[in-house]
BATI-493308 format. One record per residue (C-alpha): y, z, x; residue number from 1; residue in three letters. Coordinates in steps of 0.5 Angstrom, whole numbers, always signed. Each point is the difference from the previous one (the first is absolute). Layout:
BEGIN
SITE      c2      c3      c1    nr   rest
SITE       Y       Z       X   NUM    ALA
...
END
This chain:
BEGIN
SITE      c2      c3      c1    nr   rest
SITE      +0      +0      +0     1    UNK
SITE      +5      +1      +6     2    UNK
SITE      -2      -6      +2     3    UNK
SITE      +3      -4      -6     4    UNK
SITE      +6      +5      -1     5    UNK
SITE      +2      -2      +8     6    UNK
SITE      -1      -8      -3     7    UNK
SITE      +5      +2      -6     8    UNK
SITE      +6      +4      +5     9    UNK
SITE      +0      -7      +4    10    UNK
SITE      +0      -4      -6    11    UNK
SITE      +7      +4      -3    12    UNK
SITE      +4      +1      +6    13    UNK
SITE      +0      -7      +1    14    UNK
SITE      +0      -3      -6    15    UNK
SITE      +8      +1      -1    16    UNK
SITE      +2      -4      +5    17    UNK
SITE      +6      -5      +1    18    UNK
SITE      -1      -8      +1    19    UNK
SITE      -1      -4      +7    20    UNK
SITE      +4      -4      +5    21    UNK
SITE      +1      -2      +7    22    UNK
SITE      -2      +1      +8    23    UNK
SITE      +1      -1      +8    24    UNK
SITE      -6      +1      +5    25    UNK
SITE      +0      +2      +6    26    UNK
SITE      -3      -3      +5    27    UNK
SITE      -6      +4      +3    28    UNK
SITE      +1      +1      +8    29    UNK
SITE      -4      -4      +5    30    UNK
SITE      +0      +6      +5    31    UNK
SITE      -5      +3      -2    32    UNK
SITE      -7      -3      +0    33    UNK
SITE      -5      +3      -5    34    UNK
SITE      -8      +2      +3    35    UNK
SITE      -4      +1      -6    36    UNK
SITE      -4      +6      +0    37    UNK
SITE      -6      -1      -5    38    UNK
SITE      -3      +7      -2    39    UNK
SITE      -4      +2      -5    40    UNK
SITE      +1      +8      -2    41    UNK
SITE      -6      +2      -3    42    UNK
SITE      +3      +7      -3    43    UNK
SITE      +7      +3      -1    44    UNK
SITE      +0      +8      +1    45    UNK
SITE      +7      +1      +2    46    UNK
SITE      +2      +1      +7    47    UNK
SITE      -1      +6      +4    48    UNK
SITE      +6      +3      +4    49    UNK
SITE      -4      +1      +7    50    UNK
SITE      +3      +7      +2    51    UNK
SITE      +4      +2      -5    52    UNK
SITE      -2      +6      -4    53    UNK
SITE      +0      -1      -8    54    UNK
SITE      -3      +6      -3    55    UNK
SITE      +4      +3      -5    56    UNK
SITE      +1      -8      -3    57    UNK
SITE      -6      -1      -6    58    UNK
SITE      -3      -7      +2    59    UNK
SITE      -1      -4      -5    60    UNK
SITE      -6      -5      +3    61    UNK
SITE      -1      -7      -4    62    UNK
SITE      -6      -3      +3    63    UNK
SITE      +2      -7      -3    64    UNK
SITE      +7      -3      -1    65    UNK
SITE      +2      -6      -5    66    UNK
SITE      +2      -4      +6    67    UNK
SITE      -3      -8      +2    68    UNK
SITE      -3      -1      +7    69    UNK
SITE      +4      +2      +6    70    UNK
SITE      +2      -8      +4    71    UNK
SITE      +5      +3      +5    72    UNK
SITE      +5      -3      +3    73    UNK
SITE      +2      +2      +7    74    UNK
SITE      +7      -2      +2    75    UNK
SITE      -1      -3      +7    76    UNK
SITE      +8      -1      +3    77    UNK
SITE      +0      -7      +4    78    UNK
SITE      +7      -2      +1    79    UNK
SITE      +0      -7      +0    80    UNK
SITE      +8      -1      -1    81    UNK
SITE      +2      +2      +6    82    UNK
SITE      -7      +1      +3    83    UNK
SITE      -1      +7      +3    84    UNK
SITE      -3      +6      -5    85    UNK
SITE      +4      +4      -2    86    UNK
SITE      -5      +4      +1    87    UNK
SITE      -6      -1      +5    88    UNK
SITE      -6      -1      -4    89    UNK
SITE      -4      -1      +7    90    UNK
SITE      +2      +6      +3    91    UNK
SITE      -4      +5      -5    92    UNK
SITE      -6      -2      -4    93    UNK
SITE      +1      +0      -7    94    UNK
SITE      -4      +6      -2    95    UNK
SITE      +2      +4      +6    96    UNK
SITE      +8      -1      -3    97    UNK
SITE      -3      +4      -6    98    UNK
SITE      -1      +6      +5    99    UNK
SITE      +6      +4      +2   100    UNK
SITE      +2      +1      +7   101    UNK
SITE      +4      +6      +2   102    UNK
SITE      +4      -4      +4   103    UNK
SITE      +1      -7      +3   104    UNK
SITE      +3      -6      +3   105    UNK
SITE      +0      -6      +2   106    UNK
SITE      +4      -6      +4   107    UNK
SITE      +0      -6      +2   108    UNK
SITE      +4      -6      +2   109    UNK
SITE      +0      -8      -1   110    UNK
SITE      +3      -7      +2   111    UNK
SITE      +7      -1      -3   112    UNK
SITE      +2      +6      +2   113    UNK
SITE      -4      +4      -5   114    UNK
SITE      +0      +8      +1   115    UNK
SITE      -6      +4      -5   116    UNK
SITE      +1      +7      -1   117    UNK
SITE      -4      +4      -5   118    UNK
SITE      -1      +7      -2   119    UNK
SITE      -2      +5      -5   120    UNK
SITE      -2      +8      +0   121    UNK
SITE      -4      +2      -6   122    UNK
SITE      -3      +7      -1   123    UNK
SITE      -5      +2      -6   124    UNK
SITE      -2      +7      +4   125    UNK
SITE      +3      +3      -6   126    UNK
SITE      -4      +1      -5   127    UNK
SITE      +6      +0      -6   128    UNK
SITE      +4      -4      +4   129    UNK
SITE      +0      -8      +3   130    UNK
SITE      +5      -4      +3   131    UNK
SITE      +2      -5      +5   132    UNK
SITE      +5      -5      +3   133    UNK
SITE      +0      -6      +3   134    UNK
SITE      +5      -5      +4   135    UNK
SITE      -1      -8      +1   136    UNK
SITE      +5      -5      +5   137    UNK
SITE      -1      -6      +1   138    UNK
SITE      +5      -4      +3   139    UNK
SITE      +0      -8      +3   140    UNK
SITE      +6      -1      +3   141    UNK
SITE      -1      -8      +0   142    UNK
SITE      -3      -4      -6   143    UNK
SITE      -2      -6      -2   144    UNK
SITE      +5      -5      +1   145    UNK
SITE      +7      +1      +4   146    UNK
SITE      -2      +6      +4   147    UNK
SITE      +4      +7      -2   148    UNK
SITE      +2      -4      -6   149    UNK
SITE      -6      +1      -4   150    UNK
SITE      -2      +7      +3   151    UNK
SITE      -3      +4      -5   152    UNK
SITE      -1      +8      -1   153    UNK
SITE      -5      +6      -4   154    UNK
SITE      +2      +7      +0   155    UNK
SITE      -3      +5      -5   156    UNK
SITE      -1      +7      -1   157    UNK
SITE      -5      +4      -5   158    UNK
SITE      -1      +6      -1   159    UNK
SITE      -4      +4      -6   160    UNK
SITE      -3      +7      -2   161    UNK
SITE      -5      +3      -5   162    UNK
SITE      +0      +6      -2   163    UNK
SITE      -6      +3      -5   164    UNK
SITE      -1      +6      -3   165    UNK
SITE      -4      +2      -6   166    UNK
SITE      +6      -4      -5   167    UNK
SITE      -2      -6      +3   168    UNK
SITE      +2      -4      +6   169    UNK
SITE      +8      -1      +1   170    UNK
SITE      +2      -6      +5   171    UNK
SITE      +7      -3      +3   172    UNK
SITE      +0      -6      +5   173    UNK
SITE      +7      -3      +3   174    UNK
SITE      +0      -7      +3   175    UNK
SITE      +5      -4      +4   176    UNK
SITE      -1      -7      +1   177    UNK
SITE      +5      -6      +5   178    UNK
SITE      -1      -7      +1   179    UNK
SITE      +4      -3      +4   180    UNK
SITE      +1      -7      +0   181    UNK
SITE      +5      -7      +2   182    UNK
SITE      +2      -5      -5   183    UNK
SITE      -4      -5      +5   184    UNK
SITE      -1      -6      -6   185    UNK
SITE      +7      -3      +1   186    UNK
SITE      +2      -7      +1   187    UNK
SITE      +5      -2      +7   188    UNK
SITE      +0      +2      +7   189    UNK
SITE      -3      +6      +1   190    UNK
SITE      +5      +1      +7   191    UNK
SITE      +6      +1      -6   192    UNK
SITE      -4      +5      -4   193    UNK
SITE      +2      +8      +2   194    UNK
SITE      -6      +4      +0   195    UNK
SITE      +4      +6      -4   196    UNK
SITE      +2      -6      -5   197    UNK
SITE      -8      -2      -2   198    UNK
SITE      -2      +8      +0   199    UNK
SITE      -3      +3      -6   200    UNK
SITE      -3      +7      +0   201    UNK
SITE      -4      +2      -6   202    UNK
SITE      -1      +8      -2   203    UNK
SITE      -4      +4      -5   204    UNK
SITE      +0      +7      -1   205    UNK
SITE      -6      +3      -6   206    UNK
SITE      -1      +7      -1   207    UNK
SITE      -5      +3      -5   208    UNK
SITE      -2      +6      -2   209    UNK
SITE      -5      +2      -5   210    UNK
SITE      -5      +5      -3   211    UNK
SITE      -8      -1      -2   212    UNK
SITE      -4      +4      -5   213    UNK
SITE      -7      -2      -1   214    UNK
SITE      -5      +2      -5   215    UNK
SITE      -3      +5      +4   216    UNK
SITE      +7      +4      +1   217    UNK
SITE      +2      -1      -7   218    UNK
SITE      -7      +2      -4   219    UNK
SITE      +1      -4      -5   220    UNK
SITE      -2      -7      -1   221    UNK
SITE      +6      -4      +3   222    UNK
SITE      +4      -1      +7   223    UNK
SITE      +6      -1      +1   224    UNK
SITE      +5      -3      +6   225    UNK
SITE      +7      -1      +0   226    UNK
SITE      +5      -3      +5   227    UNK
SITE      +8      -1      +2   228    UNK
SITE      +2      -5      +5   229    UNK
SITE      +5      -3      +3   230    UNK
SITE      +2      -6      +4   231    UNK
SITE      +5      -3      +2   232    UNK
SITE      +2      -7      +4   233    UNK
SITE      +4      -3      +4   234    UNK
SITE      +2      -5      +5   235    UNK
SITE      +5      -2      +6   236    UNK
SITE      +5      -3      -6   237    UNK
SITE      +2      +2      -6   238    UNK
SITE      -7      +1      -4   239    UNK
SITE      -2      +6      -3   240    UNK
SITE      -6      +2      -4   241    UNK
SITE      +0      +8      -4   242    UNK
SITE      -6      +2      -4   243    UNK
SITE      -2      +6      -2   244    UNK
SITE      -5      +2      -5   245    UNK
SITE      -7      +3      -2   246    UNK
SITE      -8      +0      -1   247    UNK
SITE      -4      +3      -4   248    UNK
SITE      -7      -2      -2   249    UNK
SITE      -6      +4      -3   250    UNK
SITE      -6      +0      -4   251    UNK
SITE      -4      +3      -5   252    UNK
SITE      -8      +0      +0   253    UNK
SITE      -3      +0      -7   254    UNK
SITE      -7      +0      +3   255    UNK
SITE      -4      +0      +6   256    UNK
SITE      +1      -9      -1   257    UNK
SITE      +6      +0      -3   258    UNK
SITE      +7      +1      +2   259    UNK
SITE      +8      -1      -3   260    UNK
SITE      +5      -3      +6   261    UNK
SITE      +7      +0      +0   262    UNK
SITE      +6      -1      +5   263    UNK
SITE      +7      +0      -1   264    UNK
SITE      +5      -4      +6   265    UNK
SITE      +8      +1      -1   266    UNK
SITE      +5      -2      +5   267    UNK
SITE      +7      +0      +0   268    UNK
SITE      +2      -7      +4   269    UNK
SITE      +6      -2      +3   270    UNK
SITE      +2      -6      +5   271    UNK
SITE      +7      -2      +3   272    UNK
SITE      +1      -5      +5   273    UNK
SITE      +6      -5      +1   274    UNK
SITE      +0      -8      -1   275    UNK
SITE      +0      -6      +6   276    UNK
SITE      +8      +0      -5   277    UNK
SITE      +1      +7      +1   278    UNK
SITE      -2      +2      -8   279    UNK
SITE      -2      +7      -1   280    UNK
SITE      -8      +2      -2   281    UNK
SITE      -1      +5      -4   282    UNK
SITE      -7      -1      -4   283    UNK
SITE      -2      +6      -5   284    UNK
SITE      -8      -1      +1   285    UNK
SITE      -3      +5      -4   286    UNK
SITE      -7      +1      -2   287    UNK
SITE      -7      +3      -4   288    UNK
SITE      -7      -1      +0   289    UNK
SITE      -5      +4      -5   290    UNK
SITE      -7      -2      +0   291    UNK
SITE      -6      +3      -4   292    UNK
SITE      -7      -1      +0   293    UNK
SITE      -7      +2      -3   294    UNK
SITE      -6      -1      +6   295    UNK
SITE      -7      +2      -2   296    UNK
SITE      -7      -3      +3   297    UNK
SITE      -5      -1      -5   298    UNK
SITE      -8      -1      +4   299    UNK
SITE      +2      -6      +5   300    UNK
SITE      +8      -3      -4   301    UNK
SITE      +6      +4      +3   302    UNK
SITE      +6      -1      -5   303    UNK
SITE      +7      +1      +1   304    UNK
SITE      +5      -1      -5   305    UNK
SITE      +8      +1      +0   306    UNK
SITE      +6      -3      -1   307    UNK
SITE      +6      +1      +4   308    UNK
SITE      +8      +0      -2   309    UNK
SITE      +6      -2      +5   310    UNK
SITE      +8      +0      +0   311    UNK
SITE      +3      -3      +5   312    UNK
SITE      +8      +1      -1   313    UNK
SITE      +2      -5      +5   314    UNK
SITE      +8      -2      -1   315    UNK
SITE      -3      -8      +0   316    UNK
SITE      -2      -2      -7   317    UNK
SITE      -5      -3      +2   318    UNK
SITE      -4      +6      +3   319    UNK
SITE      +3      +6      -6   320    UNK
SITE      -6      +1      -6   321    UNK
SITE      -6      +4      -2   322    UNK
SITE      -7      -3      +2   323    UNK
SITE      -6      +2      -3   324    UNK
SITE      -7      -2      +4   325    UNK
SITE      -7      +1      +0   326    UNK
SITE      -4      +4      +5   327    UNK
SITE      -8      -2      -2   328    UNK
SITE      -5      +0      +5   329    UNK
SITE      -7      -1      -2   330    UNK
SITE      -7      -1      +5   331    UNK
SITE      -7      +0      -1   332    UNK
SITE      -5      +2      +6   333    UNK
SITE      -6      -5      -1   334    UNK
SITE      -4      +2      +5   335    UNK
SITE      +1      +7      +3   336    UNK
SITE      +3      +0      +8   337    UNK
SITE      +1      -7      -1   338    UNK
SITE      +3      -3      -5   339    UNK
SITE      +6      +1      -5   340    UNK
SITE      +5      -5      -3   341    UNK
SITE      +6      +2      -3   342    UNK
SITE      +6      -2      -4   343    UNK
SITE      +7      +2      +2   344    UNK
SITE      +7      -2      -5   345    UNK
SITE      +5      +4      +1   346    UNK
SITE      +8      -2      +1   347    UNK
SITE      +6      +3      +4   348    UNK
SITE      +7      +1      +2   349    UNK
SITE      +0      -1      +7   350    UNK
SITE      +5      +3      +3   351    UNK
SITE      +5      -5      +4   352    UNK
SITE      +5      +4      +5   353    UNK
SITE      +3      +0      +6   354    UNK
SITE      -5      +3      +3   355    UNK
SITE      -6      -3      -2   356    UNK
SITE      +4      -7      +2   357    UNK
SITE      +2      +3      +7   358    UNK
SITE      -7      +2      +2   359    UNK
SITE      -2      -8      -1   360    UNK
SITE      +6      -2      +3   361    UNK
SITE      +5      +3      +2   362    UNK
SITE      +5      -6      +2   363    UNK
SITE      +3      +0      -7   364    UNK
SITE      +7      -2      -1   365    UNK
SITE      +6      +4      -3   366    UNK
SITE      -1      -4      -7   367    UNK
SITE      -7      +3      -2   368    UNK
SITE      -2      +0      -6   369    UNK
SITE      -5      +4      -3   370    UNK
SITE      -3      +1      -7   371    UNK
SITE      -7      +3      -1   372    UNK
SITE      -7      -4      -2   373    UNK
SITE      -3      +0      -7   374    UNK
SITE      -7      -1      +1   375    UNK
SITE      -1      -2      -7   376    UNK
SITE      -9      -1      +1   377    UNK
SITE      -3      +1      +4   378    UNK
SITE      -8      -1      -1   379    UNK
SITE      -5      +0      +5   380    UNK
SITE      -8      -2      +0   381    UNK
SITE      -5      +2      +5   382    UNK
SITE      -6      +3      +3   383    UNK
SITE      -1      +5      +7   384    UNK
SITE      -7      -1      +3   385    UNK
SITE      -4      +4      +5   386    UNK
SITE      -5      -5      +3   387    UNK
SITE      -4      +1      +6   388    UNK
SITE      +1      +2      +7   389    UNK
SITE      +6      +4      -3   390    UNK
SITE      +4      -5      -1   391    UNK
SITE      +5      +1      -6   392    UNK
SITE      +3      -6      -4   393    UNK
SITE      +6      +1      -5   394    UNK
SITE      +3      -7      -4   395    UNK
SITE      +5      -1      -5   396    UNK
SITE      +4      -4      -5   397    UNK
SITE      +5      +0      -3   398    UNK
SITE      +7      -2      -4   399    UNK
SITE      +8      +2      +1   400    UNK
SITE      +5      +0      -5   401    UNK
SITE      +6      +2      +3   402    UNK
SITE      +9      +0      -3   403    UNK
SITE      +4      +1      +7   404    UNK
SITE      -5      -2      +5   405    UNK
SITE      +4      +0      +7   406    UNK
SITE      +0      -5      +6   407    UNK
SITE      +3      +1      +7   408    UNK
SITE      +5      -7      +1   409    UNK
SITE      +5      +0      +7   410    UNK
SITE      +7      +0      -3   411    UNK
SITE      +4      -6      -1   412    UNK
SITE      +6      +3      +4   413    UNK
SITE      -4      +3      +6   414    UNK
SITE      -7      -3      +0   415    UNK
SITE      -2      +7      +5   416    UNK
SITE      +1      +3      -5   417    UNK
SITE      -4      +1      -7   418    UNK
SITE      +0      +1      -7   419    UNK
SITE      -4      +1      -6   420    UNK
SITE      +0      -6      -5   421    UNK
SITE      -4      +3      -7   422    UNK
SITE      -3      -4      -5   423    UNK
SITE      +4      +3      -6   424    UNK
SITE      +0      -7      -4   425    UNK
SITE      -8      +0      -2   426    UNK
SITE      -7      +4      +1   427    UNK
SITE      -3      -1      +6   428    UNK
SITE      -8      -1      +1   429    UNK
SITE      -4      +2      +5   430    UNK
SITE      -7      -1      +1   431    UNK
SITE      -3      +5      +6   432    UNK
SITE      -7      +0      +3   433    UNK
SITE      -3      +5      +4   434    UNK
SITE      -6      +0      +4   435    UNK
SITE      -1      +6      +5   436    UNK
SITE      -6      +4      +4   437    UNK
SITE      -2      +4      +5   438    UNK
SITE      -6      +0      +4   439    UNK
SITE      -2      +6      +5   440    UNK
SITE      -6      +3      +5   441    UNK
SITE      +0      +4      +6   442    UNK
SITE      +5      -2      +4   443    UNK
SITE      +3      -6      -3   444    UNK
SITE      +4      +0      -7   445    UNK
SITE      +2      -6      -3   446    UNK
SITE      +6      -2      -5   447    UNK
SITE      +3      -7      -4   448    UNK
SITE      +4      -1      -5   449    UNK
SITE      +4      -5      -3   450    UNK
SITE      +5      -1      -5   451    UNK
SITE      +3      -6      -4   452    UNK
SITE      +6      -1      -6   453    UNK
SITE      +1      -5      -3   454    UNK
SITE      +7      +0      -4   455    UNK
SITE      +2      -4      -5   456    UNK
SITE      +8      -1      -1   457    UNK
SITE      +5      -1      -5   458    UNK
SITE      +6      +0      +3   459    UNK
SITE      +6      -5      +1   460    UNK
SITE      +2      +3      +7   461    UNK
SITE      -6      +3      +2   462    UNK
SITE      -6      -6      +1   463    UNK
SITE      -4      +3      +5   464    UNK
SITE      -3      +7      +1   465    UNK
SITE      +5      +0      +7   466    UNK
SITE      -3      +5      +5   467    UNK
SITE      -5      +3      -4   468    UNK
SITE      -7      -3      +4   469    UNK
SITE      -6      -4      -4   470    UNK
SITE      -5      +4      +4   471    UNK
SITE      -1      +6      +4   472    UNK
SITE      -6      +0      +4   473    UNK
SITE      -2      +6      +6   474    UNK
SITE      -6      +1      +3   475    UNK
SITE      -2      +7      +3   476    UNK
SITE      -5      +2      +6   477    UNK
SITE      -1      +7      +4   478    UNK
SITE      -5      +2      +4   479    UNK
SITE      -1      +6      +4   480    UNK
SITE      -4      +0      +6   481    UNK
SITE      -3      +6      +4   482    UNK
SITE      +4      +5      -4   483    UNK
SITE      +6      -1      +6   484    UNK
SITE      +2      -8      -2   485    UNK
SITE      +3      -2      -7   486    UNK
SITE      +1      -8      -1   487    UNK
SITE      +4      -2      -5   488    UNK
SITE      +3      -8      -3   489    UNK
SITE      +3      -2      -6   490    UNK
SITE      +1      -7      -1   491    UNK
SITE      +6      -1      -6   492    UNK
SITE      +1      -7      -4   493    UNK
SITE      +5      -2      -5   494    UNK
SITE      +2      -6      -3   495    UNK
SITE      +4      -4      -5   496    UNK
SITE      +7      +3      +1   497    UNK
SITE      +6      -2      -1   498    UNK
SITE      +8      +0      +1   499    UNK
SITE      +6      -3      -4   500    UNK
SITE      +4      -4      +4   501    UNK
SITE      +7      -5      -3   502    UNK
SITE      +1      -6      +4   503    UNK
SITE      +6      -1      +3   504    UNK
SITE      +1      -7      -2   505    UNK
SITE      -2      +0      -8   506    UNK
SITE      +2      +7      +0   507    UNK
SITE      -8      +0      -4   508    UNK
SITE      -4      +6      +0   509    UNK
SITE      -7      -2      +3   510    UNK
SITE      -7      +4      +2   511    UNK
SITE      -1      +1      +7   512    UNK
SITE      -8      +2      +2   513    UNK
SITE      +0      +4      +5   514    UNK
SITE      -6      -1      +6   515    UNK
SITE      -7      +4      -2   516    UNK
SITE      +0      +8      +3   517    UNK
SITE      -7      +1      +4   518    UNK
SITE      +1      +6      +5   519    UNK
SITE      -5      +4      +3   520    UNK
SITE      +0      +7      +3   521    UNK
SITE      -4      +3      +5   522    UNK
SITE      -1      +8      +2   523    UNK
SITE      -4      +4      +5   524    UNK
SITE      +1      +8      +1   525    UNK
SITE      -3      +4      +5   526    UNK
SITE      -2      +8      -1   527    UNK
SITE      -1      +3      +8   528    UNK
SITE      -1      +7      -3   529    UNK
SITE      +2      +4      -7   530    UNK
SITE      +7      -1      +2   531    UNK
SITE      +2      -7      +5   532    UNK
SITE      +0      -7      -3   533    UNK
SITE      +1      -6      +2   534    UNK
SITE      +2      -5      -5   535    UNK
SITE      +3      -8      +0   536    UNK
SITE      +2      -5      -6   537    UNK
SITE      +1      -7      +0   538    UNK
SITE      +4      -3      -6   539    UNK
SITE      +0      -7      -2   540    UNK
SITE      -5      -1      +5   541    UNK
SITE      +1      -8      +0   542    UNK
SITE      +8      +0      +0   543    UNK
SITE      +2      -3      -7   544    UNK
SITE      +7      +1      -1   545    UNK
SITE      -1      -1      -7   546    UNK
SITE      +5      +1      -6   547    UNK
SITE      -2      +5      -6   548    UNK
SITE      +7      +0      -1   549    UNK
SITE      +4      -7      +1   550    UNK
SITE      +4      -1      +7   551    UNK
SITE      -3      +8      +2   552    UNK
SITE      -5      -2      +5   553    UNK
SITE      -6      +6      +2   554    UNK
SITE      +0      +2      +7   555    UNK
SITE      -5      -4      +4   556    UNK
SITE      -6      +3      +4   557    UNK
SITE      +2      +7      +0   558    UNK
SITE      -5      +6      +6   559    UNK
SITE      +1      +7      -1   560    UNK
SITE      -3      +5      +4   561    UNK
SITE      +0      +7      +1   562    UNK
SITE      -3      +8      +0   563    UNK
SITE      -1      +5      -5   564    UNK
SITE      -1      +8      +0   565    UNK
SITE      -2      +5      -4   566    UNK
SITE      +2      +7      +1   567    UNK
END
C-alpha cells in the first residue's frame, strides 16, 4: 500500500505544473577522456566507515535497494587541449589514487618551457575528522605558435574537511582554479601584437558547505542531504559571474524494494560583463530545478518513474518560463551478471554559464551571450552485457530534441575570439550512438568507446552543428608489469568538426572542415621504493598541431618527466 501511496504523492506534485519552452547547451569539454568501469554490484549493504565508531547510532540494515545494476564511470583526465593532464594519471595507479597519503609531492619539467609542481596533504587518522589539501601548477612558457604569445598556464588549490558525529557527516570544500591564456587565433603580423594586449586569465572561486543525515542516524526510513554553494568567475577584462545557491535531496524507503527520491536545486545568477562598444551587461539569470521519483524492483524489472520542474528567470525572452520534463528509467535484467537492456526518457534544463563556456573555451569575446538549453526529450534505448573473459560492453541509441541549443563561432570582428550563436528559431534533433566497453585481466586493462551526434537543424543563420565533432573516438590501455612498472597509452579521435567563416570577398557565410584529430598519449612510471617514483609523459606523440577550436593550433610532440615523494 505504501508503494501506491508514493506513485500518488508524485502523480500530484506534478500534475499543477506550467507550459513549456526554450533551450542552449553546453558543450561538453573534450579535456576529460572517459574510461568505462564495467562492475557488476551483487549487494548493496550500506557502506561502512572503517575506524569510525558508531555505536549510539541505530542502523537501519537494507540487504536489497531499489537500484539497477551499477555500470560505472570512471572519469580519466587527459587534456587534449593543450596536451599536459591536468593531473598526472601516470603518476599514481588508478585504484591507488583512491587511498589516502598523508603527504605527497611531485615535480617534473617538460620541453616548452613546461614546470610541473603537484602537491597534497591528507589526513583521515582521526577517526571523526578527515581533511585534505591539494596544490597543482602547470605553466609553458611557450606555445604552440609565435612562441611566448601562446604560452599557457594552470594553478588550482583544493581543500576539503569531514566531520562525522552521531548527527550525521558534515562536509565544506574550498576551491580556486586559474587559466592562463593569449588570444593567439589573431589575423596579422605577429611581430606587431603585444604579449600583454592578447592575454586572458580566467579564474573561478567555488565554496560549499553541507550536512548528510543518512538512515542509519536518523532511525527512520529516509535521509537527508542538503548543500550552500558559492561560485564565482571572472576574467582579465570586464567579465563576472556570481551565483549562490542551495541543494537538498533526499529519500523516502517504503519497503526494502522501493523508495521515494526527490531534490530541489536553486540558485541566484548574476553575470556582468562590458561589450566590444562598450555597452554594460547586466543579466539576472535566476533558476529552479524539482524532481521527483518513485524506484521500485519487481524480480528482474528496476523501475524509476518521475518528473522534473524547472525555471529559468533569464532576462533574455528566449530563455524565461517553467519547463516540466520526464524523468522514467526502466531496465529489465534478462540473464542475470550478463544482460540487461534499459529504456531512458528523461528531459532538462542544461545550465549554460560563464563558466561552463570558459572551462570548454576560454578565448571568448566581450560579446558572449549565454542562454541556457531546453532538452525537451531525450530518449535512449540500450543494452549492457558482461561477455567472456571479462569483457563489459554498453550500447545505446538515442534522440534529442532541444530549444536554444548553442554553437561556438570566431567572432566576426575578431576572429581569435568566439561566440556562442543559439538555434532560437526552431527545435534541434540529434540522433546519438554510443558504444563503450572494458576488458581486464591481470595486469592488463583495456577500454574504448565511441560516440556519435547527428544534428539535424533548422535555422536561418546556423547551417552547421559548428565546433561540435560528428564522432569522439578513444582507445585506452594499462599495463602493470612486476608491481615497480605501470605503462599507460591512450589514442583520442574526432572527426567532423566544423568552423563559421565569411568570405572576405562576397561577405557570405561558409563552413569551414577542420582537419581530423588523432592524437596519442603515452605514460610510464616507475615506483623505486614505497616513497620514490619516476614518471615520464609524452603527448601527441605524432606532433599534429591539430585545431579542436579553428585558428588554435595544439602544441605538437610534448616530453614531460619528473620524481614523486610520498611523506
Amino acid at each position: 500500500m505504501k508503494q501506491y501511496i508514493g506513485l500518488a504523492v508524485i502523480m500530484l506534485s506534478t500534475a499543477n505544473v506550467f507550459g513549456q519552452s526554450n533551450q542552449s547547451t553546453s558543450q561538453s569539454s573534450d579535456l576529460d577522456n572517459a574510461e568505462v568501469i564495467i562492475e557488476k554490484i551483487s549487494n548493496y549493504d550500506l557502506p561502512m566507515v572503517v575506524g569510525r565508531e558508531y555505536e549510539k547510532i541505530k542502523r537501519i540494515q537494507k540487504n536489497i535497494q531499489p537500484t539497477p545494476q551499477q555500470y560505472d564511470l570512471e572519469l580519466v583526465e587527459v587534456d587534449i587541449q593543450d596536451s599536459i593532464p591536468k593531473q598526472l594519471p601516470a603518476v599514481l595507479d588508478g585504484h591507488e589514487e583512491k587511498t589516502f597519503y598523508d603527504k605527497y609531492i611531485r615535480l617534473g619539467y617538460g620541453n616548452f618551457v613546461t614546470p610541473f609542481v603537484e602537491a597534497g596533504i591528507n589526513n583521515n587518522t582521526n577517526p571523526n575528522l578527515d581533511f585534505g589539501f591539494h596544490l597543482l601548477h602547470k605553466s609553458s612558457q611557450e606555445g604552440a605558435v609565435y612562441r611566448k604569445l601562446s604560452a599557457g598556464s594552470l594553478n588550482t588549490i583544493d581543500g576539503f574537511g569531514k566531520y562525522y558525529s552521531d548527527y550525521g557527516t558534515s562536509s565544506v570544500s574550498l576551491n580556486f582554479n586559474r587559466v592562463g591564456t593569449h588570444f593567439y587565433g589573431f589575423e596579422g603580423d605577429e611581430t606587431l601584437v603585444d604579449q600583454d594586449s592578447i592575454k586572458q586569465i580566467v579564474s573561478n572561486i567555488n565554496f560549499k558547505i553541507g550536512h548528510e543525515m543518512p538512515s542509519y542516524v536518523t532511525g527512520q526510513d529516509f535521509s537527508i542531504k542538503g548543500d550552500l554553494f558559492f561560485d564565482y568567475s571572472y576574467d582579465h577584462y570586464n567579465a563576472a559571474e556570481f551565483e549562490v545557491g542551495i541543494d537538498v535531496n533526499g529519500n523516502y524507503e517504503l519497503d526494502d524494494n522501493s523508495k521515494i527520491i526527490g531534490e530541489f536545486v536553486a540558485a541566484i545568477n548574476q553575470y556582468s560583463n562590458k561589450t566590444t562598444s562598450d555597452v554594460d551587461i547586466n543579466q539576472n539569470r535566476n533558476w529552479f530545478k524539482f524532481g521527483a521519483a518513485y524506484e521500485t524492483r519487481i524480480d528482474d524489472l528496476y523501475i524509476k518513474a518521475g518528473a522534473k520542474i524547472a525555471y529559468s528567470g533569464d532576462t533574455s525572452s528566449y530563455d524565461k518560463n517553467f519547463y516540466i520534463y520526464p524523468d522514467v528509467f526502466v531496465e529489465y535484467t534478462i540473464e542475470e551478471e550478463a544482460l540487461a537492456a534499459f529504456l531512458e526518457i528523461k528531459g532538462d534544463l542544461d545550465l549554460v554559464n560563464y563558466k561552463s563556456v570558459t572551462t570548454m573555451n576560454p578565448w571568448v569575446s566581450n560579446n558572449l551571450s549565454l542562454l541556457h538549453e531546453n532538452r525537451l526529450i531525450d530518449i535512449k534505448l540500450g543494452v549492457d552485457a558482461i561477455v567472456i573473459d571479462n569483457i563489459g560492453i554498453r550500447g545505446s541509441l538515442g534522440y534529442a530534441i532541444s530549444q536554444n541549443m548553442g554553437f561556438l563561432v570566431n567572432d566576426l570582428t575578431d576572429v581569435s575570439r568566439f561566440d556562442m550563436l543559439y538555434a532560437t528559431e526552431n527545435n534541434t534533433g540529434v540522433f546519438n550512438v554510443n558504444v563503450s566497453g572494458s576488458w581486464s585481466k591481470r595486469e592488463w586493462s583495456v577500454t574504448a568507446s565511441t560516440d556519435w551526434n547527428m544534428y539535424s537543424l533548422n535555422d536561418s543563420i546556423i547551417q552547421d552543428a559548428y565546433h561540435r565533432p560528428l564522432a569522439v573516438n578513444t582507445v585506452g590501455v594499462k599495463y602493470k608489469y612486476l608491481s615497480k612498472w605501470t605503462f599507460g597509452a591512450t589514442i583520442y579521435n574526432e572527426i567532423g568538426i566544423k568552423a563559421l567563416t565569411v568570405n572576405e570577398t562576397t561577405l557570405q557565410q561558409e563552413t569551414l572542415s577542420l582537419p581530423v584529430i588523432f592524437d596519442m598519449n603515452l605514460s610510464a612510471q616507475y615506483a623505486i621504493n614505497d616513497n620514490f617514483g619516476a614518471f615520464a609523459l609524452v603527448n601527441n606523440l605524432f606532433s599534429q598541431n591539430y585545431q579542436k577550436y579553428y585558428r588554435y593550433n595544439v602544441k605538437g610532440f610534448q616530453l614531460l618527466a619528473g620524481v614523486s615523494y610520498r611523506f
